[in-house]
N, CA, C and O atoms as CSV, one atom per row, in Angstrom:
chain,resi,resn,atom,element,x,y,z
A,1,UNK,N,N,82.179,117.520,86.061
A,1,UNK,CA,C,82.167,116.618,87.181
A,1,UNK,C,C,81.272,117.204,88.267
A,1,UNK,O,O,81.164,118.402,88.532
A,2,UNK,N,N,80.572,116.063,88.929
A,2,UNK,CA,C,79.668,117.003,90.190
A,2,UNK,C,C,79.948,115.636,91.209
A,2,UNK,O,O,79.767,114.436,91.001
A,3,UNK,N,N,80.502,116.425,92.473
A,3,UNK,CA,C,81.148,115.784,93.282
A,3,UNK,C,C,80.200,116.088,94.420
A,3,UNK,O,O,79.777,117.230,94.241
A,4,UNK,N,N,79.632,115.496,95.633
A,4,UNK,CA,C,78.798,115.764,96.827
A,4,UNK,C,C,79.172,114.795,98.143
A,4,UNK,O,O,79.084,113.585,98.350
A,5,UNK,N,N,79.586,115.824,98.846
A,5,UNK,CA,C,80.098,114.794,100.480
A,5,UNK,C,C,79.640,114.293,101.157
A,5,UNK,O,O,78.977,114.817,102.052
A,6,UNK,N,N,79.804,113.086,101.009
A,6,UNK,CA,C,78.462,112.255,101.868
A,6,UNK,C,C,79.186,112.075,103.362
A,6,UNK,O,O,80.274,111.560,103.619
A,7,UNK,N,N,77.782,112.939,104.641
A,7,UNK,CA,C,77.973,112.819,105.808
A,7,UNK,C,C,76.937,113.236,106.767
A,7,UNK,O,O,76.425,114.331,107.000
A,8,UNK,N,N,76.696,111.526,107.480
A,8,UNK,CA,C,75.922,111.860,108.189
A,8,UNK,C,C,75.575,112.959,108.785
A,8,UNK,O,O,76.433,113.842,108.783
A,9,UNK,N,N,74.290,113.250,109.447
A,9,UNK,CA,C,74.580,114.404,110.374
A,9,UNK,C,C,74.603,114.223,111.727
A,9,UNK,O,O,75.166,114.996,112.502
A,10,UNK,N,N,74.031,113.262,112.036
A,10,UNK,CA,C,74.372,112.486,113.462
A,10,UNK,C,C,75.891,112.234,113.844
A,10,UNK,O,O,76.030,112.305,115.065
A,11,UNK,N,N,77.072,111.961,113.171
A,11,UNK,CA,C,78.130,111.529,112.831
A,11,UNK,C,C,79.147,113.400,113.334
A,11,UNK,O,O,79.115,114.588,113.012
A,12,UNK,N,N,79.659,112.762,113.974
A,12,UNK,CA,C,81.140,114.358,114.776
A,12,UNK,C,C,81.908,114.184,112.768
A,12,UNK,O,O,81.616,113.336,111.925
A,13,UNK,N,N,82.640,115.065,112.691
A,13,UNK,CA,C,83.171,115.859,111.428
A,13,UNK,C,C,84.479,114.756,111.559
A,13,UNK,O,O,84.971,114.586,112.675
A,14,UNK,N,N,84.991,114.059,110.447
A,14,UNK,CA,C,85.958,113.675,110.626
A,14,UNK,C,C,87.007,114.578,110.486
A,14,UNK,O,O,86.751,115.755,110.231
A,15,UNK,N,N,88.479,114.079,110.656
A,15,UNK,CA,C,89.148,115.047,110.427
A,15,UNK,C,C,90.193,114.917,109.121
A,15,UNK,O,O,90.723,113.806,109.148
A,16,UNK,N,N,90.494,115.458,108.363
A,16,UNK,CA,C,91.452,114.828,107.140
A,16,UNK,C,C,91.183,114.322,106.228
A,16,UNK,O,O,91.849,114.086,105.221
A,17,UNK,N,N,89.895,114.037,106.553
A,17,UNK,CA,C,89.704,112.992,105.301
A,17,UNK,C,C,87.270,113.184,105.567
A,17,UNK,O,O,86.630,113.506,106.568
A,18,UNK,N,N,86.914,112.896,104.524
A,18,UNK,CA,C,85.615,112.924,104.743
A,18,UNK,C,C,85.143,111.563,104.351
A,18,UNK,O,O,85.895,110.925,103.615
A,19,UNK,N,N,83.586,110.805,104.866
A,19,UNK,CA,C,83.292,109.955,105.408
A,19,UNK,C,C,82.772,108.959,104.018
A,19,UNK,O,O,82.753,107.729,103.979
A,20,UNK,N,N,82.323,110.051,102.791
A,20,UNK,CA,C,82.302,109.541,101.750
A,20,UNK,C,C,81.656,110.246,100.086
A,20,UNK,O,O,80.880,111.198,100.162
A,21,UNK,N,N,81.855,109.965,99.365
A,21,UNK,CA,C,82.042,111.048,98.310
A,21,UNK,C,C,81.108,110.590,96.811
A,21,UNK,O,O,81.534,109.735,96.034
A,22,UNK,N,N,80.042,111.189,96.642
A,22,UNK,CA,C,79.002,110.438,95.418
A,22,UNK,C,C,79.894,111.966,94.235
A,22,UNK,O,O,80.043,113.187,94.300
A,23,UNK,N,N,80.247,110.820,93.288
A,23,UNK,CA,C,80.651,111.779,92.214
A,23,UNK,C,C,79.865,111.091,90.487
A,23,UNK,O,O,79.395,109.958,90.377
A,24,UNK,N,N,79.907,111.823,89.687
A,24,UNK,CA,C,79.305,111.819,88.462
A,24,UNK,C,C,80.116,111.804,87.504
A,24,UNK,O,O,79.688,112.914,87.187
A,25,UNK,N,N,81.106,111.546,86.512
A,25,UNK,CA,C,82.099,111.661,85.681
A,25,UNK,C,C,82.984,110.816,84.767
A,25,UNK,O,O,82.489,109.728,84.472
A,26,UNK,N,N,83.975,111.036,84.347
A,26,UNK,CA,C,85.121,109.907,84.257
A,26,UNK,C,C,85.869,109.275,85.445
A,26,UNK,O,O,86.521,110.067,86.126
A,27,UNK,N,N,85.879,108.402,85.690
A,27,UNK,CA,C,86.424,107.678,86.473
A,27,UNK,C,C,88.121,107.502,86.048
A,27,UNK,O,O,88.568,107.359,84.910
A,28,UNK,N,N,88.779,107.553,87.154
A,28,UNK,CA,C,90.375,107.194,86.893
A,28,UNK,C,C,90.924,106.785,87.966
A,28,UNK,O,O,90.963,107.427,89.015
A,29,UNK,N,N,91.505,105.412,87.734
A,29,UNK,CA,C,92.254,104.115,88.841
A,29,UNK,C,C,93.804,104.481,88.489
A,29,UNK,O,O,94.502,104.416,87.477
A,30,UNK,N,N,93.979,104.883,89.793
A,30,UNK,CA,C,95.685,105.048,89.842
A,30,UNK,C,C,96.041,103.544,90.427
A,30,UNK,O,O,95.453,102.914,91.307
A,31,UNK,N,N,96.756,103.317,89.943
A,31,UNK,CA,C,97.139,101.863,90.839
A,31,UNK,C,C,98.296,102.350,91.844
A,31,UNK,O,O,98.988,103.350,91.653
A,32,UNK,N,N,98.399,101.451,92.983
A,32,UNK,CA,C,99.274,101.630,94.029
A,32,UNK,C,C,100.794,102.435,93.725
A,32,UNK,O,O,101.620,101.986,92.930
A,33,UNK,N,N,100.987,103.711,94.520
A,33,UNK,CA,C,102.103,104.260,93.867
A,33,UNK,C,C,102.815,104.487,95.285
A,33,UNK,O,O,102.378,105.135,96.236
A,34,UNK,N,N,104.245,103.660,95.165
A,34,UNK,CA,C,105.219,103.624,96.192
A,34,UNK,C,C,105.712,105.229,95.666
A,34,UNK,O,O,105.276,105.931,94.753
A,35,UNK,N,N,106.879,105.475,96.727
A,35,UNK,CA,C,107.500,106.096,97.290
A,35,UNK,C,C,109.307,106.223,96.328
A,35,UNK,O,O,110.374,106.576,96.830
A,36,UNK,N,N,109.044,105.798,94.904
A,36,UNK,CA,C,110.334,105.492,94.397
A,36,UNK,C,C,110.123,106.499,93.402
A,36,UNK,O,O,109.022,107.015,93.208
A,37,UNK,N,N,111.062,106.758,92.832
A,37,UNK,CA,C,111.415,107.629,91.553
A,37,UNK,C,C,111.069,106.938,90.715
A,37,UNK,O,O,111.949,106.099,90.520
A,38,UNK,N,N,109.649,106.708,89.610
A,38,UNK,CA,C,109.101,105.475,88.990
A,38,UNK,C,C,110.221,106.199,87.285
A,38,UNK,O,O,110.274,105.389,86.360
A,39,UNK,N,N,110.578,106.864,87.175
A,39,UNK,CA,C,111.429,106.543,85.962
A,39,UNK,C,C,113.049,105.404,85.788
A,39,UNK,O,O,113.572,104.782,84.863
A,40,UNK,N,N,113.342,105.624,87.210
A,40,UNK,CA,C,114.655,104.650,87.201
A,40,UNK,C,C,113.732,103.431,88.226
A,40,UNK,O,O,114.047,102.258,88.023
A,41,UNK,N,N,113.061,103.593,88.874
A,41,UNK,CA,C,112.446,102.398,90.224
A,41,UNK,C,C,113.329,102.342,90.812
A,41,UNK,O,O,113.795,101.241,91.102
A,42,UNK,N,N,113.815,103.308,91.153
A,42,UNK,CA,C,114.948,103.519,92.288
A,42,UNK,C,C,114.159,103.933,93.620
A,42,UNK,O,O,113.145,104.578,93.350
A,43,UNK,N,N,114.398,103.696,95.178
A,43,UNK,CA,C,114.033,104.745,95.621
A,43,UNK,C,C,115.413,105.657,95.984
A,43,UNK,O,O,116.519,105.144,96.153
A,44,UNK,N,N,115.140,107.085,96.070
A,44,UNK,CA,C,116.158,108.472,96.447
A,44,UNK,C,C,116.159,108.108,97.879
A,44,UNK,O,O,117.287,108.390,98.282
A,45,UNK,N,N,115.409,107.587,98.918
A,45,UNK,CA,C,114.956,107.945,100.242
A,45,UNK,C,C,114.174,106.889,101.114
A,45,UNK,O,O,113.004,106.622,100.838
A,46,UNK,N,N,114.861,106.262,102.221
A,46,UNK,CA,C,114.327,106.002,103.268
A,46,UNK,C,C,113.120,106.062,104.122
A,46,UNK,O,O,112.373,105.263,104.686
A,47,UNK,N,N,113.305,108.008,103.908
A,47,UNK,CA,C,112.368,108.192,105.118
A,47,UNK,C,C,110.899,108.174,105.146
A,47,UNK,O,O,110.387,108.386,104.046
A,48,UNK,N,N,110.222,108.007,105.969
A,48,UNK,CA,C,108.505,107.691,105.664
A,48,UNK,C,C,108.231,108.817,105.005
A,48,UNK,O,O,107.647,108.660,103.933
A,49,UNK,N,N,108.586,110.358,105.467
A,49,UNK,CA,C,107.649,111.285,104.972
A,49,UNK,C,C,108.194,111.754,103.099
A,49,UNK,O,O,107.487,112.307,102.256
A,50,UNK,N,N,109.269,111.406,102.988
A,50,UNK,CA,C,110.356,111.514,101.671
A,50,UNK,C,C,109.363,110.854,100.549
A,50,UNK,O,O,108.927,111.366,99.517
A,51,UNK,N,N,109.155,109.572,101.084
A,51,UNK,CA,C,108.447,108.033,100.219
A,51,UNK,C,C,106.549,108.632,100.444
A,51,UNK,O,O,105.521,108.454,99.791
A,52,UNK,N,N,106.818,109.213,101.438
A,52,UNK,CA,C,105.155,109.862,101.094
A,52,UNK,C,C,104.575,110.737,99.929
A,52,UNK,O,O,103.685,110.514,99.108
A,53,UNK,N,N,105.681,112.185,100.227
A,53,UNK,CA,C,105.868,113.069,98.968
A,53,UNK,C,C,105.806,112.160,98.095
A,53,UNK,O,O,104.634,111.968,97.771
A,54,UNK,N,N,106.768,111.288,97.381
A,54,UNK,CA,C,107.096,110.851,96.426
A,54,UNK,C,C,105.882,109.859,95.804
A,54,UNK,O,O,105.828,110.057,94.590
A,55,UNK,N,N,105.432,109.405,95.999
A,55,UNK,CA,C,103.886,108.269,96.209
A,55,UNK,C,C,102.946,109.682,95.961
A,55,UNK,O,O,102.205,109.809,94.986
A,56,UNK,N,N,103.080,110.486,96.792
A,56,UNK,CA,C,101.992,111.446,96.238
A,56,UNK,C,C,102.082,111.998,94.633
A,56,UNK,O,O,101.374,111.905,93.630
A,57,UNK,N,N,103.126,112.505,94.923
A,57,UNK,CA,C,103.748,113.072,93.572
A,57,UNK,C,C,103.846,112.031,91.783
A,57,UNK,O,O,103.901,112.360,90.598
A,58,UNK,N,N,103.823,110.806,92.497
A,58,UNK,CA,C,103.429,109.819,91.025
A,58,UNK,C,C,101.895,110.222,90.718
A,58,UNK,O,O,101.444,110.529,89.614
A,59,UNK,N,N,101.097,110.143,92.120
A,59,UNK,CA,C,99.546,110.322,91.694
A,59,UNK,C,C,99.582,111.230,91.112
A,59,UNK,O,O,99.641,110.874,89.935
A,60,UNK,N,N,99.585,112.112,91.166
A,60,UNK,CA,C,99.951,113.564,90.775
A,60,UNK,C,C,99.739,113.769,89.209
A,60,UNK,O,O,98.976,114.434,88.509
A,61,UNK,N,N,101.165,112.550,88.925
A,61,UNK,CA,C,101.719,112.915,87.307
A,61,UNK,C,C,100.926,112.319,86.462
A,61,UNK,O,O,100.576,112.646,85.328
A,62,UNK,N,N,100.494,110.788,87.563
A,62,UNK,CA,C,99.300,109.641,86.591
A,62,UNK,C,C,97.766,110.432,85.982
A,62,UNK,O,O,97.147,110.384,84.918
A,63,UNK,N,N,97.545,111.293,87.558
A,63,UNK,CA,C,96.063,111.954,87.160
A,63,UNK,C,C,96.106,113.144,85.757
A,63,UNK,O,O,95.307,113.548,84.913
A,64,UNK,N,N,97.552,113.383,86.125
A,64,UNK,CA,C,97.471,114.520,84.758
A,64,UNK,C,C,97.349,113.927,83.473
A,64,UNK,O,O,96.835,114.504,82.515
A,65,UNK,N,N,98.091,112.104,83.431
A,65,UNK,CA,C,97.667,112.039,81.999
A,65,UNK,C,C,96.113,111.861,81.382
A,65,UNK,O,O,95.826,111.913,80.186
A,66,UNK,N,N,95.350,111.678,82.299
A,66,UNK,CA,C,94.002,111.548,82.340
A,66,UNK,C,C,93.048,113.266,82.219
A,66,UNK,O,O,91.822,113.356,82.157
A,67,UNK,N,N,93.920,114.316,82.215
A,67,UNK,CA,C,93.775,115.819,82.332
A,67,UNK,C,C,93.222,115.822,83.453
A,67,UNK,O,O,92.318,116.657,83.478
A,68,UNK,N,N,93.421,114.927,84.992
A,68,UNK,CA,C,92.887,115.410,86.028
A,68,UNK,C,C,93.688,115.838,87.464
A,68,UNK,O,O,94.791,115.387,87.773
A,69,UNK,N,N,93.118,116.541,88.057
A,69,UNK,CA,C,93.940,117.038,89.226
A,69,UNK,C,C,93.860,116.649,90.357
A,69,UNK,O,O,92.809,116.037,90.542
A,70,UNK,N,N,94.445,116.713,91.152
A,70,UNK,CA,C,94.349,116.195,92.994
A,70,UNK,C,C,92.873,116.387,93.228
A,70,UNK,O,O,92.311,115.454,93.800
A,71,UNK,N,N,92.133,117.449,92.881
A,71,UNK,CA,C,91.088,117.591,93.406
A,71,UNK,C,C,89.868,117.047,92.728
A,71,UNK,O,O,88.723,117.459,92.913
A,72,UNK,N,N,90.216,116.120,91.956
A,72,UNK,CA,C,89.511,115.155,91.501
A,72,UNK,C,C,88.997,113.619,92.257
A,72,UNK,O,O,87.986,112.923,92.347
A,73,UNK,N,N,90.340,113.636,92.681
A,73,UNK,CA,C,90.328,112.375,93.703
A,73,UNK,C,C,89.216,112.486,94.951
A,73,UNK,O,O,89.145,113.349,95.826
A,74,UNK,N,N,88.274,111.172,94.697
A,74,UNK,CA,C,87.487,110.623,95.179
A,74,UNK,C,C,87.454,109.971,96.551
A,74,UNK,O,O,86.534,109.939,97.368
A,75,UNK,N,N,88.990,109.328,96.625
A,75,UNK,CA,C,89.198,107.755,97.411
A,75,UNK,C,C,90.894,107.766,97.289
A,75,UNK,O,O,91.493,108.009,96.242
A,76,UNK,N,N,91.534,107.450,98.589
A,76,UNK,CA,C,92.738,107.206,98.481
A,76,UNK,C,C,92.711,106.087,99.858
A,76,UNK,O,O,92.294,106.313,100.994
A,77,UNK,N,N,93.321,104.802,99.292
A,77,UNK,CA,C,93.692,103.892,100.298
A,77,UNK,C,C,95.266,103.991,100.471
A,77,UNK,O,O,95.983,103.701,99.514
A,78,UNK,N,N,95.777,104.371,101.601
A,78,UNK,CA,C,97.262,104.143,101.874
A,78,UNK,C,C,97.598,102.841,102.841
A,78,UNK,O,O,97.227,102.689,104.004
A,79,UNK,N,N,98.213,102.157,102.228
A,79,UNK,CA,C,99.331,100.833,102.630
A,79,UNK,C,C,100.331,101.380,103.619
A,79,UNK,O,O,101.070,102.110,102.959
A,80,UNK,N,N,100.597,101.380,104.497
A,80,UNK,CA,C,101.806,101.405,105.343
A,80,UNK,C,C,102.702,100.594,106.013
A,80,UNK,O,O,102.041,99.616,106.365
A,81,UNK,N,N,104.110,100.433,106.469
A,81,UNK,CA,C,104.260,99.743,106.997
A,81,UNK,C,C,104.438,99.398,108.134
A,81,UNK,O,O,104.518,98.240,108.546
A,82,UNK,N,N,104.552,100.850,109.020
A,82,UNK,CA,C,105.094,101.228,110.365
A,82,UNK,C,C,103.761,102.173,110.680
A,82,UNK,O,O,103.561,103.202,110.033
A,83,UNK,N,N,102.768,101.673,111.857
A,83,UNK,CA,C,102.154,102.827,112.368
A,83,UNK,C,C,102.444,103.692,113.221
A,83,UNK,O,O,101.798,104.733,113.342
A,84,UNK,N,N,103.779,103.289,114.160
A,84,UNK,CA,C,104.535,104.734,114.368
A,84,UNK,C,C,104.744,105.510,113.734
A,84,UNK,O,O,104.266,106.629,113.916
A,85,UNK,N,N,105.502,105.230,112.789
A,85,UNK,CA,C,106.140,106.628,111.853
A,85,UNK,C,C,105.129,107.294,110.933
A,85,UNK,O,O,105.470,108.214,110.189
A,86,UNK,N,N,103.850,106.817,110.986
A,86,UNK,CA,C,102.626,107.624,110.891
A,86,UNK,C,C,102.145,108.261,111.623
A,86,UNK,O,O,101.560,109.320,111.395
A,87,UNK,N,N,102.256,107.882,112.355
A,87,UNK,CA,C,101.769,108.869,113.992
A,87,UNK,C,C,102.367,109.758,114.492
A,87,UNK,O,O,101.750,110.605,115.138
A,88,UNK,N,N,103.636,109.818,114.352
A,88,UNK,CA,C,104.686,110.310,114.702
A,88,UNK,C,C,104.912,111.468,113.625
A,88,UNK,O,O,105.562,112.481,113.887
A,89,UNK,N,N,104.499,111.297,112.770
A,89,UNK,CA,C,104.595,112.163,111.509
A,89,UNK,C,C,103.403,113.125,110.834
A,89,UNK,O,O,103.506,113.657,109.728
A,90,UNK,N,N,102.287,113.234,111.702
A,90,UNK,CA,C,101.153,113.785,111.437
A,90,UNK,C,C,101.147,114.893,110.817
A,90,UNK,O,O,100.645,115.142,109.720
A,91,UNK,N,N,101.947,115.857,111.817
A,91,UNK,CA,C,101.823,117.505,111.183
A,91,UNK,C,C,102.752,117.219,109.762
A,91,UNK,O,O,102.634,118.067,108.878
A,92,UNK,N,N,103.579,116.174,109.535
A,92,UNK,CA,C,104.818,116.984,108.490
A,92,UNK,C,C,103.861,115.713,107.071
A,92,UNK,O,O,104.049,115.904,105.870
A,93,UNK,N,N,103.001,114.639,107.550
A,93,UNK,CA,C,102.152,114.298,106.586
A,93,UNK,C,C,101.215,115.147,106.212
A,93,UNK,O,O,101.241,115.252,104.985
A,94,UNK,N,N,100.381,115.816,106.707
A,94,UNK,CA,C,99.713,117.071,106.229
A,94,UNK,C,C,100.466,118.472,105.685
A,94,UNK,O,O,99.884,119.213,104.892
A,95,UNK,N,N,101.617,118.721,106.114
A,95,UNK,CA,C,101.749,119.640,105.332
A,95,UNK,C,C,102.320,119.063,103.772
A,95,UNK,O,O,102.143,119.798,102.801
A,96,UNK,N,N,103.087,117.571,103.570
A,96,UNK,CA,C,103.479,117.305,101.917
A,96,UNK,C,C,102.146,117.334,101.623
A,96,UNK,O,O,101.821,118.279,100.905
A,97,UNK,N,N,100.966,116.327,102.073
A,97,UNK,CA,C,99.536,116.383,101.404
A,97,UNK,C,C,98.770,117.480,101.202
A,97,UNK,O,O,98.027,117.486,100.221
A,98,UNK,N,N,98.813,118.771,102.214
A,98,UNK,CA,C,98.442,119.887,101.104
A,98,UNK,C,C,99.154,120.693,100.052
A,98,UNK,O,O,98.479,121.466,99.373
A,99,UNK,N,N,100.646,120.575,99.818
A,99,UNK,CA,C,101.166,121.211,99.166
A,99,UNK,C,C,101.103,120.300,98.037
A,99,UNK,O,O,101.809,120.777,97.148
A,100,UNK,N,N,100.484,119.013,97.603
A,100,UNK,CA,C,100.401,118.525,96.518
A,100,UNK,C,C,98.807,118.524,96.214
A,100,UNK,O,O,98.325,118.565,95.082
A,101,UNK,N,N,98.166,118.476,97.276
A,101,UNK,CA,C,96.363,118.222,97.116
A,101,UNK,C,C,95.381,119.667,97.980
A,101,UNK,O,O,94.155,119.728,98.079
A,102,UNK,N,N,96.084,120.369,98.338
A,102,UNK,CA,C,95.829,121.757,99.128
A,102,UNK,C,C,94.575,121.009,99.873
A,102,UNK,O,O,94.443,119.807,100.106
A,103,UNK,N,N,93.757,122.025,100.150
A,103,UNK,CA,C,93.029,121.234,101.325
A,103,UNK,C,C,91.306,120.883,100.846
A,103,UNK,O,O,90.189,121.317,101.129
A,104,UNK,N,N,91.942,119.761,99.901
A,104,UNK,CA,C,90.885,118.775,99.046
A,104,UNK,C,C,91.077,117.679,100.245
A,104,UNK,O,O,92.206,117.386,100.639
A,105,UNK,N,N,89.892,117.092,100.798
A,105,UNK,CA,C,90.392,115.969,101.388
A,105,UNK,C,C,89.300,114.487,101.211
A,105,UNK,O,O,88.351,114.363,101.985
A,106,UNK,N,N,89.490,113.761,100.456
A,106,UNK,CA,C,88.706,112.307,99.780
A,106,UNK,C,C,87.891,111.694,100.928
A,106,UNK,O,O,87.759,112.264,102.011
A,107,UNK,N,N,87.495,110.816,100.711
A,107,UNK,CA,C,87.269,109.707,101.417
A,107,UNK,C,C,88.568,108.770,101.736
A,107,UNK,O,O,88.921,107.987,100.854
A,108,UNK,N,N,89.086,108.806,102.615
A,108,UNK,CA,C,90.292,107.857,103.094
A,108,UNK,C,C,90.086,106.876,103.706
A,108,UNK,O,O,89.036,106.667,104.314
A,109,UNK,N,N,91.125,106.043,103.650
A,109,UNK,CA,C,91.244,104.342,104.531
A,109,UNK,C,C,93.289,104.074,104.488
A,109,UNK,O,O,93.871,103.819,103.433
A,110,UNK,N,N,93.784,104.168,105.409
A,110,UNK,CA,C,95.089,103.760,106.368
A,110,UNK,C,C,95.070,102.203,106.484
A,110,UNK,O,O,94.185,101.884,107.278
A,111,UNK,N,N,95.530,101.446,106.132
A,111,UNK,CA,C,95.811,99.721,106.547
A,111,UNK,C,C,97.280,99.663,106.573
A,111,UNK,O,O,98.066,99.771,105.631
A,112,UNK,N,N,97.612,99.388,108.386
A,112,UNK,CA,C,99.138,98.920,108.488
A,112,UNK,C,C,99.057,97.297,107.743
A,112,UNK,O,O,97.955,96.749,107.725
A,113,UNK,N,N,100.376,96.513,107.087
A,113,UNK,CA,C,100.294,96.046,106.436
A,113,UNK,C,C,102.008,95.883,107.056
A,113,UNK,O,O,102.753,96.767,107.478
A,114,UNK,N,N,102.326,93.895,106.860
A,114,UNK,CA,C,103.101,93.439,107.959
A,114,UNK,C,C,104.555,93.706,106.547
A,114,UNK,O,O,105.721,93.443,106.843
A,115,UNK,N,N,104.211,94.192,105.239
A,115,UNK,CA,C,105.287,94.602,104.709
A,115,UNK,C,C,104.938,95.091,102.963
A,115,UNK,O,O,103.751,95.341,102.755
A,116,UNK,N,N,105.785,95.214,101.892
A,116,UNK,CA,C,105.025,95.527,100.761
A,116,UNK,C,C,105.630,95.223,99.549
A,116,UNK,O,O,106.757,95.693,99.706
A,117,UNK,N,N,105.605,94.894,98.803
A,117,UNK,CA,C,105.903,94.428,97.443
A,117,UNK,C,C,107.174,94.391,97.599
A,117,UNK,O,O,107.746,93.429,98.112
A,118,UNK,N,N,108.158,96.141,96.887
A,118,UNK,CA,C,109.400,96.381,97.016
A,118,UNK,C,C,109.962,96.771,98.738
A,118,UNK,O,O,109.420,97.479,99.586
A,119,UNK,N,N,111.424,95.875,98.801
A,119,UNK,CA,C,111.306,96.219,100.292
A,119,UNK,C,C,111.204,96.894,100.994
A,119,UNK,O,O,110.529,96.885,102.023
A,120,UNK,N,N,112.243,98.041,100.329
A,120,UNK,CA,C,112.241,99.527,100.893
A,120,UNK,C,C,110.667,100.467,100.611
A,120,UNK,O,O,110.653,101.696,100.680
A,121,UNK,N,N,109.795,99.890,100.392
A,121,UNK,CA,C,108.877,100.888,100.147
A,121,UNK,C,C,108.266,100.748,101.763
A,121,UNK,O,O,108.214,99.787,102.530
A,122,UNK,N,N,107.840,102.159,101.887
A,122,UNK,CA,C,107.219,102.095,103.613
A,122,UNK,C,C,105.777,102.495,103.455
A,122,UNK,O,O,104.973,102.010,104.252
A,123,UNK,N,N,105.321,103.381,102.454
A,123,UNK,CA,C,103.861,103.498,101.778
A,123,UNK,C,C,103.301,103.210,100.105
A,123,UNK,O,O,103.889,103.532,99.072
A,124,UNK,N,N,102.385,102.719,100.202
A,124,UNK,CA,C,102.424,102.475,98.673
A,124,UNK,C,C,100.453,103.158,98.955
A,124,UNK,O,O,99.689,102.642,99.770
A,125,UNK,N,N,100.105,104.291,98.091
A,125,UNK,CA,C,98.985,104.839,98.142
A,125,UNK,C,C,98.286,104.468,96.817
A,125,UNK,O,O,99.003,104.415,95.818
A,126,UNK,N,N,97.475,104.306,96.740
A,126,UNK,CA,C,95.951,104.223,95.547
A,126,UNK,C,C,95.239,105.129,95.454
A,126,UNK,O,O,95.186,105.905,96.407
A,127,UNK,N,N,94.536,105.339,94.433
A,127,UNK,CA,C,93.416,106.574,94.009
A,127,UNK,C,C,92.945,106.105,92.860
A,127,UNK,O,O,93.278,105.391,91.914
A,128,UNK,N,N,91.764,106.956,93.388
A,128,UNK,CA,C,90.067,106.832,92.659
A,128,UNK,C,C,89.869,108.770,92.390
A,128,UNK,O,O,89.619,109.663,93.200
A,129,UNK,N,N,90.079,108.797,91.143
A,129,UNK,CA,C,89.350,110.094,90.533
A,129,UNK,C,C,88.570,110.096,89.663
A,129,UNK,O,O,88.701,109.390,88.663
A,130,UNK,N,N,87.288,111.143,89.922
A,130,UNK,CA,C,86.538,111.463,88.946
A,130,UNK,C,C,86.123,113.010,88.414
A,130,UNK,O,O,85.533,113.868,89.070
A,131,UNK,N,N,86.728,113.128,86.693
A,131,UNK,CA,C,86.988,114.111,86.468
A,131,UNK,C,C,85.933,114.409,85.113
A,131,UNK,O,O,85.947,115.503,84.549
C-alpha cells in the first residue's frame, strides 16, 4: 500500500484528522458501524463515548477480515446525534480513538444528524481502507 497526505501548504494544519489522503491498493468499505454489540444487536450502553469505543471496535474487527488495520483507513465519516456530547467529550473521544487507531489520523467528516436508524444508537461511523 502507498498512502500520501494530501495538504495544502497555504492551508493552517488541521487538527485530528488530515485534509485528504491519495492511496494505491485494495480498497475496503466498512459500512456504518453503530455503537451495539453486533453479535447479539444489543446495545451494553447509553453513553456517547461507550457507543463510540464500540462503533470503533466493530471497524476494527470488519478491517481484520480483510487482513487490514486501523492504519489502513483512508476516510471515516461519523453520524452523530447530539453535538454537545461531542464537544463535551473531546479529550475522552481521542483518547478511545487512539487506543484503537493510535495516532493514525484519516481524512474525516462529523454530520450531526436529527436521529439514526436504531434508536438508541448516538454514533454510527463508516470507513474507507486501503490495504
Amino acid at each position: 500500500m502507498s498512502v500520501r497526505v494530501l495538504q495544502p501548504e497555504e492551508w493552517g494544519p488541521p487538527r485530528g484528522y488530515v485534509n485528504g489522503m491519495e492511496a494505491e491498493g485494495r480498497t475496503i468499505f466498512v459500512a456504518g458501524q453503530i455503537g451495539w454489540n453486533p453479535a447479539t444487536c444489543e446495545f451494553e450502553t447509553d453513553d456517547f463515548i461507550g457507543q463510540v469505543d464500540q462503533a470503533l471496535r466493530n471497524i476494527v474487527t470488519v478491517l481484520a477480515q480483510a487482513g487490514a488495520r486501523p492504519e489502513h483507513v483512508t476516510r471515516l465519516t461519523w453520524y452523530i446525534t447530539d453535538r454537545a456530547a461531542y464537544m463535551e467529550n473531546t479529550r475522552a473521544l481521542g483518547r478511545v480513538y487512539r487506543e484503537l487507531f493510535g495516532r493514525h489520523f484519516p481524512a474525516m467528516a462529523v454530520v450531526i444528524v436529527a436521529g439514526l436508524l436504531e434508536e438508541r444508537a448516538k454514533v454510527e461511523i463508516e470507513a474507507t481502507a486501503v490495504h
